[in-house]
C-alpha atoms as an extended CHARMM CRD file, in Angstrom:
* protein
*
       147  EXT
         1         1  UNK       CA            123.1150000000      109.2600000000      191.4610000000  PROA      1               0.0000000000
         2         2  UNK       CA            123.8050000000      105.4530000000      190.0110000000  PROA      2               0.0000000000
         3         3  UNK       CA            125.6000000000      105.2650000000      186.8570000000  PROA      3               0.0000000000
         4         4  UNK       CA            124.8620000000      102.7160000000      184.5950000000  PROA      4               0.0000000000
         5         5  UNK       CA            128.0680000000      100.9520000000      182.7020000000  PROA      5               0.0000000000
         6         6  UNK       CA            129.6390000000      102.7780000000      179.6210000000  PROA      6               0.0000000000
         7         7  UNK       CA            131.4630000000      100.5700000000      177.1980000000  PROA      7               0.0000000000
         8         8  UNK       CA            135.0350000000      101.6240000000      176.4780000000  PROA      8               0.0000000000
         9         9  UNK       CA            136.1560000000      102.7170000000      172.9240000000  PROA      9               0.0000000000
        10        10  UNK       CA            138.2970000000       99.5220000000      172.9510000000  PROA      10              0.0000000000
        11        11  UNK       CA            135.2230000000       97.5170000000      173.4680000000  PROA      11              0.0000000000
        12        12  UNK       CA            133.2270000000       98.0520000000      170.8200000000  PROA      12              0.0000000000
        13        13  UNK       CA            134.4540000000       96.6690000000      168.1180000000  PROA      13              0.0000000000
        14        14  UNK       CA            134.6420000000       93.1030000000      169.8570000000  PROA      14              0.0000000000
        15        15  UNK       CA            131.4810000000       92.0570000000      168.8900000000  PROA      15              0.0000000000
        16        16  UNK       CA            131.9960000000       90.1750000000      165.6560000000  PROA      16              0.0000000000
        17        17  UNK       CA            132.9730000000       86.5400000000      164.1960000000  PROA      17              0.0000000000
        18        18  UNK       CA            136.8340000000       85.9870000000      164.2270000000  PROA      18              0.0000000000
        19        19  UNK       CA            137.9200000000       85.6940000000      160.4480000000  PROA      19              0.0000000000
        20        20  UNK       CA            138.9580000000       81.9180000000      159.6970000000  PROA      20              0.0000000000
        21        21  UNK       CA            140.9790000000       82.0790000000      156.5730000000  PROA      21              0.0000000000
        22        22  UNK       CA            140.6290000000       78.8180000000      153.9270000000  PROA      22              0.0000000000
        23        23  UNK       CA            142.9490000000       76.6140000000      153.3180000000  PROA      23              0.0000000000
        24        24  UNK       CA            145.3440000000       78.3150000000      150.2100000000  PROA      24              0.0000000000
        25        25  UNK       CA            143.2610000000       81.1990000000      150.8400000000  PROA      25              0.0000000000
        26        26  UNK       CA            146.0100000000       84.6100000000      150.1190000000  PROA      26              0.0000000000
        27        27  UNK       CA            146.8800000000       87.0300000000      152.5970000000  PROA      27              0.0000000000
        28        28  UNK       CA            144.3840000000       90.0160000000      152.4080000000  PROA      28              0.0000000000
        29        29  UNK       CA            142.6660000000       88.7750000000      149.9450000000  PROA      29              0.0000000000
        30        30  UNK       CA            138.4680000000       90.2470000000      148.9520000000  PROA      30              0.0000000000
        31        31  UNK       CA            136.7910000000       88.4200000000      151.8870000000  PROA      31              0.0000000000
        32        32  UNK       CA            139.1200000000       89.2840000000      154.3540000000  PROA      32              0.0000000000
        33        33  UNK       CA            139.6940000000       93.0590000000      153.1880000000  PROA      33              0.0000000000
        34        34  UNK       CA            135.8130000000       93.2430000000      153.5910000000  PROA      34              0.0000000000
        35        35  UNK       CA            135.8800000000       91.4200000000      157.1200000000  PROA      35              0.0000000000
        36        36  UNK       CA            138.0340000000       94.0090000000      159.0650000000  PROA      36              0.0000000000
        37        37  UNK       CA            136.2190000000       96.9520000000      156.7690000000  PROA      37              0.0000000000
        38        38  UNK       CA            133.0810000000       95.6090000000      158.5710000000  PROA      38              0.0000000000
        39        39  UNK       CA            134.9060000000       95.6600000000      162.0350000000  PROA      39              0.0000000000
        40        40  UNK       CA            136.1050000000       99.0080000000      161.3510000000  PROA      40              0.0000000000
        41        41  UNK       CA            133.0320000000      100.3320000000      160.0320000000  PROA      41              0.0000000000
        42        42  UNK       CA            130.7490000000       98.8920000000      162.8360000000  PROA      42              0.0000000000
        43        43  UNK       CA            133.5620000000      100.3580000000      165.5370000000  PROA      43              0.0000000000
        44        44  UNK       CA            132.8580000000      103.9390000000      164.4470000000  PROA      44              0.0000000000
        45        45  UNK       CA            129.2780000000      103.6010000000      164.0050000000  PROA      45              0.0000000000
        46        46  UNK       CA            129.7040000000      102.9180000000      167.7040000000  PROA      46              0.0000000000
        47        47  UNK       CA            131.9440000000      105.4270000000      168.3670000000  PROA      47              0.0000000000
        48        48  UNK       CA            129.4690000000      108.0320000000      166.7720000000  PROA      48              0.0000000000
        49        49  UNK       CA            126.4960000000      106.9420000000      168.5840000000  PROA      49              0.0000000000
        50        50  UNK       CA            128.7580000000      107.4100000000      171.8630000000  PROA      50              0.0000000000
        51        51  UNK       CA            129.4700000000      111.0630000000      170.7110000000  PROA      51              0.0000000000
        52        52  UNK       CA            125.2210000000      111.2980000000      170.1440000000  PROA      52              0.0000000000
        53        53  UNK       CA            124.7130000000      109.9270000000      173.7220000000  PROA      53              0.0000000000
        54        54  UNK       CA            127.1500000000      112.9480000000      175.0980000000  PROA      54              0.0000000000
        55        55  UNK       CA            125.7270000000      115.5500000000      173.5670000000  PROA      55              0.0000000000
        56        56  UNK       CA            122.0370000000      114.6610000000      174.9810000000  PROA      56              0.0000000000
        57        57  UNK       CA            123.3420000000      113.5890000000      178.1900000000  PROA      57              0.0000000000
        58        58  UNK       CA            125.3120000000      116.9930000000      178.9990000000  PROA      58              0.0000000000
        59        59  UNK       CA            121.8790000000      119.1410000000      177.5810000000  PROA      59              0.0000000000
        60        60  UNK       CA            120.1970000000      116.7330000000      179.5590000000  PROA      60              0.0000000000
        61        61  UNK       CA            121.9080000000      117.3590000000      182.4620000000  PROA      61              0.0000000000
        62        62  UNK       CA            122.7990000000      120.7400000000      182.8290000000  PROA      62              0.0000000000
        63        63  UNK       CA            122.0010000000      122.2770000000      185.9000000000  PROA      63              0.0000000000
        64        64  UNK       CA            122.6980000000      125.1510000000      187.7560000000  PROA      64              0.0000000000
        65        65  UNK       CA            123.3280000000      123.6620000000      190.8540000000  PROA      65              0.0000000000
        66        66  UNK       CA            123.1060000000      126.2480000000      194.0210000000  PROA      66              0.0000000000
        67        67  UNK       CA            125.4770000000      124.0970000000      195.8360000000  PROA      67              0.0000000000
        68        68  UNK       CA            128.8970000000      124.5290000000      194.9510000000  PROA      68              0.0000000000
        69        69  UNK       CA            130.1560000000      121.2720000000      195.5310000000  PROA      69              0.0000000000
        70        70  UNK       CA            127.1360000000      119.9050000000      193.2320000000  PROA      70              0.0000000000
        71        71  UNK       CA            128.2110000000      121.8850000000      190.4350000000  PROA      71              0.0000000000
        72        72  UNK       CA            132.1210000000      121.1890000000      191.1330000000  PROA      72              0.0000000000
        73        73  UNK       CA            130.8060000000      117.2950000000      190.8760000000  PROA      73              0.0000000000
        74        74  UNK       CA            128.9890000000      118.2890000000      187.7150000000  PROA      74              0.0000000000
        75        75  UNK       CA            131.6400000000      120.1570000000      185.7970000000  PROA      75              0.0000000000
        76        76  UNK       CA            134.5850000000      117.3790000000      186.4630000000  PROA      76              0.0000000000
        77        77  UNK       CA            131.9800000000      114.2680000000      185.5990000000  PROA      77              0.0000000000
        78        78  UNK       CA            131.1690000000      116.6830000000      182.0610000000  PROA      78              0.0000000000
        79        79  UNK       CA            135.2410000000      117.1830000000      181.6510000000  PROA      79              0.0000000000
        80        80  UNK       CA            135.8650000000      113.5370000000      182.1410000000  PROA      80              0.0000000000
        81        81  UNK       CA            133.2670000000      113.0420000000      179.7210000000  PROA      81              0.0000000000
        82        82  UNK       CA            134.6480000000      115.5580000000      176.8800000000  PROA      82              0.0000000000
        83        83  UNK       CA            137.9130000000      113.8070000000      177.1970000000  PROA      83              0.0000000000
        84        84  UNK       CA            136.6640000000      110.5860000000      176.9560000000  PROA      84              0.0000000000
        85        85  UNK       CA            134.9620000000      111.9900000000      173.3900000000  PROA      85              0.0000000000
        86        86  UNK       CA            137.9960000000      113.4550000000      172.3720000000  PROA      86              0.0000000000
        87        87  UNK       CA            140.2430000000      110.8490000000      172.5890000000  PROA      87              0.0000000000
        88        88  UNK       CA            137.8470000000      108.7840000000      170.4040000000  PROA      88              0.0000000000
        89        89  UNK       CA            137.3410000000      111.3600000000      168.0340000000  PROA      89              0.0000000000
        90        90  UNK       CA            140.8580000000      110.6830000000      167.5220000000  PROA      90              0.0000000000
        91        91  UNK       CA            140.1630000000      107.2920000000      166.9630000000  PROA      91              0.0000000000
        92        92  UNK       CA            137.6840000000      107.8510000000      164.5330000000  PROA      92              0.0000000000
        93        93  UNK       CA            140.1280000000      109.5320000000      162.5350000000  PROA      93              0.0000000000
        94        94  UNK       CA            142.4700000000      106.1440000000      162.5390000000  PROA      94              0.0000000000
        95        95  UNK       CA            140.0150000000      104.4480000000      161.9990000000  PROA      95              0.0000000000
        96        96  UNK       CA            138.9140000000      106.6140000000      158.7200000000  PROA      96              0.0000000000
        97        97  UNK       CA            142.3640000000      106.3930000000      157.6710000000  PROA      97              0.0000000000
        98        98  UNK       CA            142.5900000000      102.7720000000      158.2600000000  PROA      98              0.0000000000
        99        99  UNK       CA            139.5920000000      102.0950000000      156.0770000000  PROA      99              0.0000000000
       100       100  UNK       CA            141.6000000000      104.3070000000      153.3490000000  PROA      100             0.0000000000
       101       101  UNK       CA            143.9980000000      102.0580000000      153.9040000000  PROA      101             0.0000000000
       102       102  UNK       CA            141.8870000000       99.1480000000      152.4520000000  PROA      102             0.0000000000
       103       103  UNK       CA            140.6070000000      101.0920000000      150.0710000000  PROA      103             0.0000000000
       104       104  UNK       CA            143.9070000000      101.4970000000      148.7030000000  PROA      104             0.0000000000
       105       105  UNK       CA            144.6850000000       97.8570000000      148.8780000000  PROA      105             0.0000000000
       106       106  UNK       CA            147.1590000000       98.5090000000      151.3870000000  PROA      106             0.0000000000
       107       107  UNK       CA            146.0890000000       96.7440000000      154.8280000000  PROA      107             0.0000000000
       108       108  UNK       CA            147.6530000000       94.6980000000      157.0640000000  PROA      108             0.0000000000
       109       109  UNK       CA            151.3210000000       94.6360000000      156.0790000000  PROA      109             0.0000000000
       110       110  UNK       CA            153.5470000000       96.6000000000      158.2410000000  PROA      110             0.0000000000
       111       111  UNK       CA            154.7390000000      100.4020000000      157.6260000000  PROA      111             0.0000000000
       112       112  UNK       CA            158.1610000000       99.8110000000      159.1930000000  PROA      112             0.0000000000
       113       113  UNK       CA            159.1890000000       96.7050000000      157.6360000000  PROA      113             0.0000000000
       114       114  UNK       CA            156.3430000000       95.6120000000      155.1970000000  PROA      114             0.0000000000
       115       115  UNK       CA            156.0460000000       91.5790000000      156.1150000000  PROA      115             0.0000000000
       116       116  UNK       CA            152.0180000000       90.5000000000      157.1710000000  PROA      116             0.0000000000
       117       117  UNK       CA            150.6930000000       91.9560000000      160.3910000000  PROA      117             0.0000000000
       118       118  UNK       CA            148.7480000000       88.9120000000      160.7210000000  PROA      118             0.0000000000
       119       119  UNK       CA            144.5190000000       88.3190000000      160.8570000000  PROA      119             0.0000000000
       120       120  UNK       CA            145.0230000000       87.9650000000      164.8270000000  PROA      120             0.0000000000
       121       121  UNK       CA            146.6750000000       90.9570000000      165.0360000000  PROA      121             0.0000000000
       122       122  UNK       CA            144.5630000000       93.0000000000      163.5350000000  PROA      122             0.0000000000
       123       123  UNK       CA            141.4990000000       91.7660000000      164.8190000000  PROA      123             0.0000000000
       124       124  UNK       CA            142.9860000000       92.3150000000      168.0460000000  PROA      124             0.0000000000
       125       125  UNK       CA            143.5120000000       95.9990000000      166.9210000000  PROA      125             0.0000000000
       126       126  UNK       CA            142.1820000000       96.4450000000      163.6300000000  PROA      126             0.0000000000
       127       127  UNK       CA            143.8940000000       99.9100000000      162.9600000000  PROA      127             0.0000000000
       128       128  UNK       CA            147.5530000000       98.8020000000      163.4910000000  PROA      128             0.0000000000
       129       129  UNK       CA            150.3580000000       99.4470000000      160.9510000000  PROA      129             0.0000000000
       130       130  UNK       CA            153.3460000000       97.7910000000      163.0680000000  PROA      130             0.0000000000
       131       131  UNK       CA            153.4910000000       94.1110000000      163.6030000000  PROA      131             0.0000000000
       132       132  UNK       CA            154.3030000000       92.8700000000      166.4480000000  PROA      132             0.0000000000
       133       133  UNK       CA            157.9750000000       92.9720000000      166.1230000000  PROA      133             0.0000000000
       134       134  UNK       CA            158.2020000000       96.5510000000      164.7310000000  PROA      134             0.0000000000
       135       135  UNK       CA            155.6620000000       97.4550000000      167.5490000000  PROA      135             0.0000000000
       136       136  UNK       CA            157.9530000000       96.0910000000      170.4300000000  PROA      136             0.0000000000
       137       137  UNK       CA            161.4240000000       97.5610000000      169.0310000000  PROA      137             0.0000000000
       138       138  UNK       CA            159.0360000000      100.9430000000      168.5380000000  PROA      138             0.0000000000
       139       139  UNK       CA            158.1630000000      100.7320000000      173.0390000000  PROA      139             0.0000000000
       140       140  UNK       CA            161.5140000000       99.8020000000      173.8560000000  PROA      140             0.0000000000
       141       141  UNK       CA            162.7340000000      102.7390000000      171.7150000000  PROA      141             0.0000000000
       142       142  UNK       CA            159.5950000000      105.1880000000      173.6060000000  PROA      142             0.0000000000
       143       143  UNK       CA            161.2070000000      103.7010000000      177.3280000000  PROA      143             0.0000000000
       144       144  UNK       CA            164.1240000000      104.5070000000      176.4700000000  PROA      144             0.0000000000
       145       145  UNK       CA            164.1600000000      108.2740000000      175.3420000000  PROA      145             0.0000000000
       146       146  UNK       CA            161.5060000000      108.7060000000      178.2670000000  PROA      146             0.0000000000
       147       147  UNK       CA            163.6380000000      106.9090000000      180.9970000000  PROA      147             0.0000000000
């Protein structure tokens, strides 16, 4: 049975213009506040349809296979599939919180330590709180504890 290719959850929200700030132009200011809203907003639409897709695909799809292997096959490739869903269903919810965030005015400046997480940065992963120097003393901390 061919599959055809399923975009990841990281993919999705790569499809848009990169955000080139103007000259004097402040730090999280309007235009950019509405750029990675956009992002963010397009990303779950995504994410959503994905869930949609599921949800027809396993009523679609459900069989009761008389072979036992057939139905083993089935019932891992619909468990694979549920994970998959659930792990972005968690990223939904980051992603609604990041768009709270903004909401709040409070985007892009780091939990931890509070300087600018940067436009790159966040367009590279639009719901971080950490920059990039928080974020590395935060996996050396993780390898650590976990050996």
């Amino acid at each position: 049975m061919p599959r055809k290719k399923k975009s990841t959850a990281t993919e999705s929200f790569q499809n848009f213009t990169p955000y080139k700030p103007k000259k004097g132009e402040q730090y999280m200011c309007e235009p950019q506040l509405d750029h990675f809203k956009s992002i963010l907003l397009n990303w779950k639409a995504q994410l959503m349809e994905e869930v949609d897709r599921t949800v027809t695909h396993m009523k679609d799809e459900a069989a009761n296979f008389p072979d036992p292997a057939d139905r083993a096959t089935q019932e891992e490739e619909f468990s694979l599939e549920l994970r998959a869903r659930d792990r972005e269903r968690k990223l939904i919810r980051k992603i609604d919180s990041t768009i709270d965030l903004i909401d709040a005015d409070d985007y892009g400046h780091c939990v931890a330590c509070g300087v600018e997480i940067g436009i790159k940065r966040l367009e590279a992963r639009p719901t971080a709180t950490l920059c990039i120097d928080c974020k590395t003393l935060d996996e050396i901390k993780e390898k650590q504890q976990l050996g």
